[in-house]
C-alpha positions as a Markdown table, in Angstrom:
| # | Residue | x | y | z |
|---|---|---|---|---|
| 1 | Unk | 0.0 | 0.0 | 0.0 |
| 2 | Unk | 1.4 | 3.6 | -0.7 |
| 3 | Unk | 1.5 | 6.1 | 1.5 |
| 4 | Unk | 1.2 | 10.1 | 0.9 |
| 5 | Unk | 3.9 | 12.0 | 2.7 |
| 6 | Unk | 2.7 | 14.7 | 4.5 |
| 7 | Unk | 3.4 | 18.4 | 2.7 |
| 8 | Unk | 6.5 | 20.1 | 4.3 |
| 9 | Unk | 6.0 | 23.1 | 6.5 |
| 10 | Unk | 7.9 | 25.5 | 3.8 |
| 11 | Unk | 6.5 | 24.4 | 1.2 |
| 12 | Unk | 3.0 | 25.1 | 2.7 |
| 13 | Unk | 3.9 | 28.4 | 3.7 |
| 14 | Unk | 5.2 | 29.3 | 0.2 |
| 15 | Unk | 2.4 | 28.0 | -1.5 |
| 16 | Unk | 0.1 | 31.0 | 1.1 |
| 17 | Unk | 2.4 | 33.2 | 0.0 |
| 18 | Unk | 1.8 | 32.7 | -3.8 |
| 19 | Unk | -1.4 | 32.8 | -3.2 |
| 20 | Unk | -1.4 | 36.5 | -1.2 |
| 21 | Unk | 0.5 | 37.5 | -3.9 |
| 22 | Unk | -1.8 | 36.9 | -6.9 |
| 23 | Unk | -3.3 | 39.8 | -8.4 |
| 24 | Unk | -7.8 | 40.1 | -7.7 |
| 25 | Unk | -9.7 | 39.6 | -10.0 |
| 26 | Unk | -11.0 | 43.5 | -11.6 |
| 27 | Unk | -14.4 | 43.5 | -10.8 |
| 28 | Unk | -17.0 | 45.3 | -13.3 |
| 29 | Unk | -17.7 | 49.1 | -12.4 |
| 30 | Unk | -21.0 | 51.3 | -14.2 |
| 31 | Unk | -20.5 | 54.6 | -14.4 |
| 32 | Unk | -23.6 | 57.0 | -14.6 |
| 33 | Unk | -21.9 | 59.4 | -16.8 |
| 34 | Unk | -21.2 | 55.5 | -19.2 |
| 35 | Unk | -24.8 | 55.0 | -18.7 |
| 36 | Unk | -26.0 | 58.7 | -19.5 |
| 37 | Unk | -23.5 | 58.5 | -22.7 |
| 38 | Unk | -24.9 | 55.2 | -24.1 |
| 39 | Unk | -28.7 | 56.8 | -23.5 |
| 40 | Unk | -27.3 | 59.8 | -25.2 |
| 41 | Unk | -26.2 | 57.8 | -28.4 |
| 42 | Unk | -29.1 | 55.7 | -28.4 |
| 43 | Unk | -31.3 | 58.4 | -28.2 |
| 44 | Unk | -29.4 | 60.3 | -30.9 |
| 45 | Unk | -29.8 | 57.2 | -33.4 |
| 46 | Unk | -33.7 | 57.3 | -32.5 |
| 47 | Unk | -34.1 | 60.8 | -33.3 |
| 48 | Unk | -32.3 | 60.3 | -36.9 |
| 49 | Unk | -34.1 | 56.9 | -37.4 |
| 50 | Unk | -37.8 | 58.7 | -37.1 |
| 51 | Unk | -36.2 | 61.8 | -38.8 |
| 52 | Unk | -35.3 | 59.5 | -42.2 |
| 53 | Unk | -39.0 | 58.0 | -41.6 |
| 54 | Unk | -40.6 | 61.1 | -40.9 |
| 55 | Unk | -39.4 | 63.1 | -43.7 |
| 56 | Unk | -38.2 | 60.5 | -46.3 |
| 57 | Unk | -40.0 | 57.3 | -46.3 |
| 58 | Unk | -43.4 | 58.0 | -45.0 |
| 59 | Unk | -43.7 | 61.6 | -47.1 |
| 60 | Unk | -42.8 | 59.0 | -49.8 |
| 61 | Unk | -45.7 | 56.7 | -49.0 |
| 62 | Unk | -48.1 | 59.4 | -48.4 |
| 63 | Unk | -47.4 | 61.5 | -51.4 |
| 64 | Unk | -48.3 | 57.8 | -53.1 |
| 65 | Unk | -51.2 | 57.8 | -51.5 |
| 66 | Unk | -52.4 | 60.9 | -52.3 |
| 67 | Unk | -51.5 | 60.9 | -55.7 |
| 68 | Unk | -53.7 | 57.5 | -56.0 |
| 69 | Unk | -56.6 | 59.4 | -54.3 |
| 70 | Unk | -56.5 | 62.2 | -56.4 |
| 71 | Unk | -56.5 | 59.7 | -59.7 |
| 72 | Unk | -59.4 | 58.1 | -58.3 |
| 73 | Unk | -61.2 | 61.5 | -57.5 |
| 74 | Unk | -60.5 | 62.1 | -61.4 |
| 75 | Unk | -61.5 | 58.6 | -62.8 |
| 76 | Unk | -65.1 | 59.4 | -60.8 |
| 77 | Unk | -65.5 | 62.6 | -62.8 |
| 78 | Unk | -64.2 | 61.1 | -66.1 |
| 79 | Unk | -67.2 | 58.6 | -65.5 |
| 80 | Unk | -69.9 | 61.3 | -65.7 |
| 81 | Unk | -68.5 | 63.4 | -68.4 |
| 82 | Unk | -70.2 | 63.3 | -72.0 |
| 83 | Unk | -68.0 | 61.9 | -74.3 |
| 84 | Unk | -65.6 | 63.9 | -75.8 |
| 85 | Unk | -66.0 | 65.0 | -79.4 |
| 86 | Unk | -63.0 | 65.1 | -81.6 |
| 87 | Unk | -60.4 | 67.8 | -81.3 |
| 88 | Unk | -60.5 | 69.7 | -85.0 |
| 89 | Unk | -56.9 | 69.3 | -86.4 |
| 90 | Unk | -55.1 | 72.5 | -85.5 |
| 91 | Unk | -52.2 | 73.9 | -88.4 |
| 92 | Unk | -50.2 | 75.4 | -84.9 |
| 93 | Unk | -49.9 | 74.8 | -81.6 |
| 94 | Unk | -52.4 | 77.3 | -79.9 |
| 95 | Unk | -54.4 | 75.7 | -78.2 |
| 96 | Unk | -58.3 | 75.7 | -79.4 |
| 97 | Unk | -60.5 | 78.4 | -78.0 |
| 98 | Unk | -63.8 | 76.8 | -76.5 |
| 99 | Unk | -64.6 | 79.9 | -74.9 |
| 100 | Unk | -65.3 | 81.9 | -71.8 |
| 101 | Unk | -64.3 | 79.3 | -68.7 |
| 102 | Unk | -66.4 | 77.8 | -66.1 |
| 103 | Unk | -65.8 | 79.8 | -62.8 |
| 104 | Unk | -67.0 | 77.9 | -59.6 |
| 105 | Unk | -68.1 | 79.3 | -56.4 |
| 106 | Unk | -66.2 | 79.7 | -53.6 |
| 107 | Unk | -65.6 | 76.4 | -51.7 |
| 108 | Unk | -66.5 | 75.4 | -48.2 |
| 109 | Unk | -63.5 | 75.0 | -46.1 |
| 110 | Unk | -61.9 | 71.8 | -46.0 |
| 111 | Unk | -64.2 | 71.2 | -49.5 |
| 112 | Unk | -62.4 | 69.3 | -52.0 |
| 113 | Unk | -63.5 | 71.2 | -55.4 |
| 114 | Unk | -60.2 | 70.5 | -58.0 |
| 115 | Unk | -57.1 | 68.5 | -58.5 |
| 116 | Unk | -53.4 | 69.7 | -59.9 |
| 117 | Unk | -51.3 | 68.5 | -62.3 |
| 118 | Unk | -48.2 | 69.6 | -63.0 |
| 119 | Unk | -46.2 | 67.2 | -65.5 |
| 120 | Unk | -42.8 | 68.8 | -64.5 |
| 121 | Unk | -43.6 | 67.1 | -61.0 |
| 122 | Unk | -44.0 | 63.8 | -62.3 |
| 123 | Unk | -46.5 | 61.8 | -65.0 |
| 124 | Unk | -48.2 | 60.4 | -62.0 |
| 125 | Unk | -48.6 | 63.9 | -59.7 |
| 126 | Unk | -51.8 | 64.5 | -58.8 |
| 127 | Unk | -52.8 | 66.5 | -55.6 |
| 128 | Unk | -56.1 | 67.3 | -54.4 |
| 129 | Unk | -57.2 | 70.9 | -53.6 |
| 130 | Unk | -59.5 | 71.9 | -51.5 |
| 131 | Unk | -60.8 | 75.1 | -49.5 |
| 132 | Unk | -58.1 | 76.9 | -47.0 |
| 133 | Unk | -55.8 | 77.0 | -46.0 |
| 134 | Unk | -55.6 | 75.6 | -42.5 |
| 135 | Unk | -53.2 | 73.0 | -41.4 |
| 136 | Unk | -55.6 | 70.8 | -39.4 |
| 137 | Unk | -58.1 | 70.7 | -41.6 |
| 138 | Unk | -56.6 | 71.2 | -45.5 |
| 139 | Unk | -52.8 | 71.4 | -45.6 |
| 140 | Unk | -51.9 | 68.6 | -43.5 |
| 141 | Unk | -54.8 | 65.6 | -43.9 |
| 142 | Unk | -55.7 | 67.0 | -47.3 |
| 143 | Unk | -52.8 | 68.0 | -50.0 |
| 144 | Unk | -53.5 | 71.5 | -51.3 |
| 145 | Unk | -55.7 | 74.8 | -50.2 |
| 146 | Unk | -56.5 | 77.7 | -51.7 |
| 147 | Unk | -56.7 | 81.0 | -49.9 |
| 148 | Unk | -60.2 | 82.3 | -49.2 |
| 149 | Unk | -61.6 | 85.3 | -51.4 |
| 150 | Unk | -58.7 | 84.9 | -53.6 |
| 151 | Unk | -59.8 | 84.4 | -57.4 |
| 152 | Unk | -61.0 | 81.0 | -58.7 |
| 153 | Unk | -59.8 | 78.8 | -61.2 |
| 154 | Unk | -59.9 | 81.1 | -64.9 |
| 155 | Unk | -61.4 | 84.1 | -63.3 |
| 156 | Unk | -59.6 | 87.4 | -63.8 |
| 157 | Unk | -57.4 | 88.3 | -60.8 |
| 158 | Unk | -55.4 | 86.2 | -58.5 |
| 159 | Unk | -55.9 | 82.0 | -57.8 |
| 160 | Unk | -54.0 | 81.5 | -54.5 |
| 161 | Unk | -52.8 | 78.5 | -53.5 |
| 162 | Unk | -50.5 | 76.6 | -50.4 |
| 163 | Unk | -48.6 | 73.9 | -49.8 |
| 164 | Unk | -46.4 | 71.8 | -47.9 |
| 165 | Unk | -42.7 | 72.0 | -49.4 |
| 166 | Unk | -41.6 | 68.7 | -46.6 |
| 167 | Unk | -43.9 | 66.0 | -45.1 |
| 168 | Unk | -47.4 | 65.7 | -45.4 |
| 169 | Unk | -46.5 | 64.0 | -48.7 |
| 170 | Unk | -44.7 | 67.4 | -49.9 |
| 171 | Unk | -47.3 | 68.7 | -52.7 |
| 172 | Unk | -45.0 | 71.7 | -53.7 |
| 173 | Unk | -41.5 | 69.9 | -52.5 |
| 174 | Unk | -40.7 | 70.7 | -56.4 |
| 175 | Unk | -41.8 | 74.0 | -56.8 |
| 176 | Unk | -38.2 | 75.7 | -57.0 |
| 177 | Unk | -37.9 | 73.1 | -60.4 |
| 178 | Unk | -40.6 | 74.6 | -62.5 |
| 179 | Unk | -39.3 | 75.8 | -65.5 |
| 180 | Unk | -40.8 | 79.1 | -68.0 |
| 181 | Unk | -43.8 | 77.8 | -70.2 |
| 182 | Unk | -44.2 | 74.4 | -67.8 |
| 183 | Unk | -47.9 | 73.5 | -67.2 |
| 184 | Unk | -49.7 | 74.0 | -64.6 |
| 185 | Unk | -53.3 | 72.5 | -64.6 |
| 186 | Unk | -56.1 | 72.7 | -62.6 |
| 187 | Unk | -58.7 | 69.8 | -63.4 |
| 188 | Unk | -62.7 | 70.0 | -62.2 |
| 189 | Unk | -65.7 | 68.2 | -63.0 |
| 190 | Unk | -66.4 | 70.3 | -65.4 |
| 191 | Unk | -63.1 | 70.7 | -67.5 |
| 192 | Unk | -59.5 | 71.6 | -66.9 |
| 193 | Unk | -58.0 | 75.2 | -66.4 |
| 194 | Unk | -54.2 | 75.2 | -68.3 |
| 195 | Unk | -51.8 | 78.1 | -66.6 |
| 196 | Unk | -48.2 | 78.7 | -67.7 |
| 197 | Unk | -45.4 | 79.3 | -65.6 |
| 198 | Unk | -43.7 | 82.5 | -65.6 |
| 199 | Unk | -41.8 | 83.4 | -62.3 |
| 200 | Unk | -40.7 | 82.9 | -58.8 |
| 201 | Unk | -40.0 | 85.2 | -56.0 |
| 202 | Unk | -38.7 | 84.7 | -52.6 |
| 203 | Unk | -41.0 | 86.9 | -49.4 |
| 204 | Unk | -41.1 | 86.8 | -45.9 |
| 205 | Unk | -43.9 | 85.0 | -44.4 |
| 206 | Unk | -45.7 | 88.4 | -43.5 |
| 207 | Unk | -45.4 | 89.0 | -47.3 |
| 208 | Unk | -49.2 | 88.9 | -48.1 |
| 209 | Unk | -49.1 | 91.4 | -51.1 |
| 210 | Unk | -48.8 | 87.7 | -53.5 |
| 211 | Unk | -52.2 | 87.4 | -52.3 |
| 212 | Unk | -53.3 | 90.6 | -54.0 |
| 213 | Unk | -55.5 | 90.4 | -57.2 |
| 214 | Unk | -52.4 | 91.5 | -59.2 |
| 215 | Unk | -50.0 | 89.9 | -56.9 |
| 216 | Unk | -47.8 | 92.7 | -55.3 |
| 217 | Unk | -50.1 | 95.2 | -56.3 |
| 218 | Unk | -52.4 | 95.7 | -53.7 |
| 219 | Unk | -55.5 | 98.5 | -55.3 |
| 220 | Unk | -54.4 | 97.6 | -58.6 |
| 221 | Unk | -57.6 | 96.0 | -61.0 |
| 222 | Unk | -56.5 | 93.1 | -62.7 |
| 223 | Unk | -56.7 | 92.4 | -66.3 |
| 224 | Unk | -55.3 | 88.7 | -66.2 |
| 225 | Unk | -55.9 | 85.2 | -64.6 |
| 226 | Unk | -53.0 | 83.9 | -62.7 |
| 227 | Unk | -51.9 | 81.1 | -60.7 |
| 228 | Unk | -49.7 | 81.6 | -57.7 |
| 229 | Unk | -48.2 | 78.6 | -55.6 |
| 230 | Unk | -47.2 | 79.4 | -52.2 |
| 231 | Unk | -44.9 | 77.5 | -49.9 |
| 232 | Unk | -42.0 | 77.5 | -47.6 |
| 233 | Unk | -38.4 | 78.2 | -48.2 |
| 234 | Unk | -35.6 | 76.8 | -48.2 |
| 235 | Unk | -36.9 | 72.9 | -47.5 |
| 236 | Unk | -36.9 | 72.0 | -44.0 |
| 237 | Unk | -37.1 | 76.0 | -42.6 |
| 238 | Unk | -40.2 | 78.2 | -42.5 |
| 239 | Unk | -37.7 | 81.1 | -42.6 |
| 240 | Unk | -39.4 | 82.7 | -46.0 |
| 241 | Unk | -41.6 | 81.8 | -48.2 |
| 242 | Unk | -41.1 | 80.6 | -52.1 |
| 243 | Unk | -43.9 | 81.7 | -54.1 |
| 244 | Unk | -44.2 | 80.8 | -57.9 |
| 245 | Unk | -46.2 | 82.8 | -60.6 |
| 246 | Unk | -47.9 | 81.2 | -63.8 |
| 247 | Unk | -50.5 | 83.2 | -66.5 |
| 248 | Unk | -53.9 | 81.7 | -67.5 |
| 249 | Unk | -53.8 | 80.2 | -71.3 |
| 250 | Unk | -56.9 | 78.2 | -71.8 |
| 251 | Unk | -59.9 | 76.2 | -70.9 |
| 252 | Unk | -60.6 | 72.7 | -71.9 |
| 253 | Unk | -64.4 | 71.8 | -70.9 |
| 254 | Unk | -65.3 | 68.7 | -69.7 |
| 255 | Unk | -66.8 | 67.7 | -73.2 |
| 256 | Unk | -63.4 | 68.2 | -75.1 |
| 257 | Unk | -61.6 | 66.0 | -73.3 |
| 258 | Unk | -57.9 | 66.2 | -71.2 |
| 259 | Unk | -56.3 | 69.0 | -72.7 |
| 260 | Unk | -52.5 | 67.9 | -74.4 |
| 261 | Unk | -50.9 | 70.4 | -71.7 |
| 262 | Unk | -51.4 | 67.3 | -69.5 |
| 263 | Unk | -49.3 | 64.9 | -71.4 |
| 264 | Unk | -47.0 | 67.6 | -74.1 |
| 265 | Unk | -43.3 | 66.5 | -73.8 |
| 266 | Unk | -40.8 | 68.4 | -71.2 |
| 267 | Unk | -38.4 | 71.1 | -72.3 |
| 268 | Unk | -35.3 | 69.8 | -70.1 |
């Protein structure tokens, strides 16, 4: 049978020493100002995240949307229009002269009553437009709004209109590209109002002279139907306002058919 020998005194000792020597374990520490840093960045990534949502993807999805309602809208009114008679052949490209336009009343506020088109914004841009201009009610749930007891569509003096430049699905986020002689027109059930655009200015948002029958002109009688698109400037800031100018060329009635401003090729 073996035997274990006992451990020598020394060696014991030195193996208590080894041990007294040996460096503790670090044990883990939290800071507060590591936690308030890590809720600081986390925070910060939020804040980006629903910014990118906010002003990217779902202006994106809602300016889908109400692009689809307005088509709709449209397709409703195409289905209770006469049919169109033919278009006679035209030597030049005026457009044909079907007479005095259709001027509607004054609508109710939050009252849908027309939709835009403006081919320089995209084939499939269509935004609804509807009386005043009030965020709750028009600007933010509804697209467009035009300014009460400004002009109406084709009427000699001043059709006023607002909208959002960023979120809300943007309805004027390409105003600053419109481009001399670009379309700009305003459909109804009972035909479509063709403006052209001429001009842009920049104002400060107290700057309610573009609201004036001849815009900037306040006393002065007005000769011509214009179009003016309001909306804020530069994208992102409410700082000043960018407001775009286009002059009245014709009116397509219902009967007629779309007018070829709606679909005549881009000048780049």
């Amino acid at each position: 049978m073996s035997s274990i020998e006992p451990e020598a005194p020394s060696t014991r000792a030195a193996r208590r020493r080894q041990s007294a020597t040996k460096a503790p374990r670090p044990t883990s520490r939290i800071s507060v100002v590591g936690v308030i840093g890590e809720l600081l960045i986390t925070g910060g990534v939020l804040v980006m995240l629903f910014l990118v949502w906010q002003l990217w993807v779902n202006d994106a999805i809602v300016r889908a949307a109400q692009d689809n309602e307005a088509a709709k809208l449209s397709q409703q009114w195409a289905a209770t229009r006469p049919t169109a008679d033919p278009i006679p052949s035209e030597s030049n490209s005026q457009p044909v002269d079907y007479g005095e336009p259709v001027i509607l009343p004054q609508p109710g506020d939050a009252e849908t009553f027309g939709i835009m088109h403006v081919p320089r914004f995209g084939p499939d841009y269509a935004a609804k437009l509807s009386g005043g201009v009030s965020k709750a009610r028009t600007l933010d749930p509804l697209g467009l709004g035009h300014y009460p007891d400004t002009q109406m569509p084709g009427q000699v003096g001043n059709f006023a209109i607002a909208g959002h430049r960023n979120t809300h699905g943007k309805p004027l986020n390409a105003i600053g590209s419109l481009q001399v002689g670009d379309a700009i027109v305003i459909e109804v059930p009972e035909g479509w109002y063709t403006y052209r655009y001429r001009s842009t200015e920049y104002v400060q948002p107290s700057g309610v002279g573009v609201l004036d029958a001849v815009p900037q002109a306040d006393g002065v009688v007005a000769t011509d139907s214009v179009i003016t698109l309001t909306s804020c400037n530069p994208v992102f800031s409410q700082a000043e306002r960018i407001v775009a100018y286009g002059l009245f060329e014709s009116w397509t009635p219902a009967a007629a058919g779309p007018p070829d401003s709606l679909t005549e090729p881009l000048e780049s």
